[in-house]
N, C-alpha and C positions, 0 to 999 in steps of 0.2 A: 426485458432484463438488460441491464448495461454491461459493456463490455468489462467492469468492474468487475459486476458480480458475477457473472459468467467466469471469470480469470480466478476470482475465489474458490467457485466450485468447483476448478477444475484442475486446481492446484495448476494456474500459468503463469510466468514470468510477464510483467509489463516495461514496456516502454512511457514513460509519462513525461511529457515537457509542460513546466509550469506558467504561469501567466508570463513570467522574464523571459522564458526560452531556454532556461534551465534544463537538463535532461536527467532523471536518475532511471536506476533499472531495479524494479522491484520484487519482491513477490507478495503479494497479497493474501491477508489471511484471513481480515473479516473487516465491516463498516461497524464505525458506533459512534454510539451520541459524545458530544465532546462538550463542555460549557456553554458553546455559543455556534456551533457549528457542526456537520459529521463531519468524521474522521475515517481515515482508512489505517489500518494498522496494518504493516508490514513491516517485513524485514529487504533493509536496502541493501544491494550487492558491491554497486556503483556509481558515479555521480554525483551531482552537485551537494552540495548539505549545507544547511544555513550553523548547522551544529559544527563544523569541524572534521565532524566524521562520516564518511560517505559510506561509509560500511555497518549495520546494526541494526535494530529496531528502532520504527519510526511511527509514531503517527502522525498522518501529513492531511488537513484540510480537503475535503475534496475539491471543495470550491478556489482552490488553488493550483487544481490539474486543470490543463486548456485542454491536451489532446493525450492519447492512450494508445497503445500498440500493444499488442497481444502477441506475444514472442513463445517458445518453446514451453513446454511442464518443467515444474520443479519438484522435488522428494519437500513432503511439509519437513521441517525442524521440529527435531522430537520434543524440544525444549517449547516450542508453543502449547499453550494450557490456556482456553477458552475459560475456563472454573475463571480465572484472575483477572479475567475481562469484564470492564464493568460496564452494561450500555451496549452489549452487543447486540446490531440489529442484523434479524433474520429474513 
């Protein structure tokens, strides 16, 4: 199991730097299929964003995280609802 999904299951905060060496802090809430790639769907705390906004819900490539840190537990957001996820892999 990857430190991903390990961080999924365990409701954990990550540290991710992306191929640029960009850094956001996440929490992760499940992988899914995306078009043309998986994705990891989380909500970002802080950090870089190509959007604007470094704070929100994200889905980000995984094949665009180099490296991962496994930081503290997070409370999930009551607002997360799997039902509306389409492509969620288990």
């Amino acid at each position: 199991m990857s430190k991903l999904e390990q961080a999924i299951r365990d409701h954990k905060v990550v540290k991710v730097t992306n191929q640029e060496g960009e850094v956001r802090l996440l929490e992760p809430y499940a992988r899914m299929l995306g078009k043309d790639s998986i994705l990891l769907h989380c909500y970002q705390v802080a950090g870089a964003s190509s959007s604007g906004r470094p704070e929100g819900w994200k889905n980000i490539k995984l094949t665009d995280i180099a490296y991962v840190q496994v930081l503290g537990s997070f409370e999930p957001r009551p607002e997360f609802n799997p039902e509306k996820l389409r492509g969620i892999i288990k």
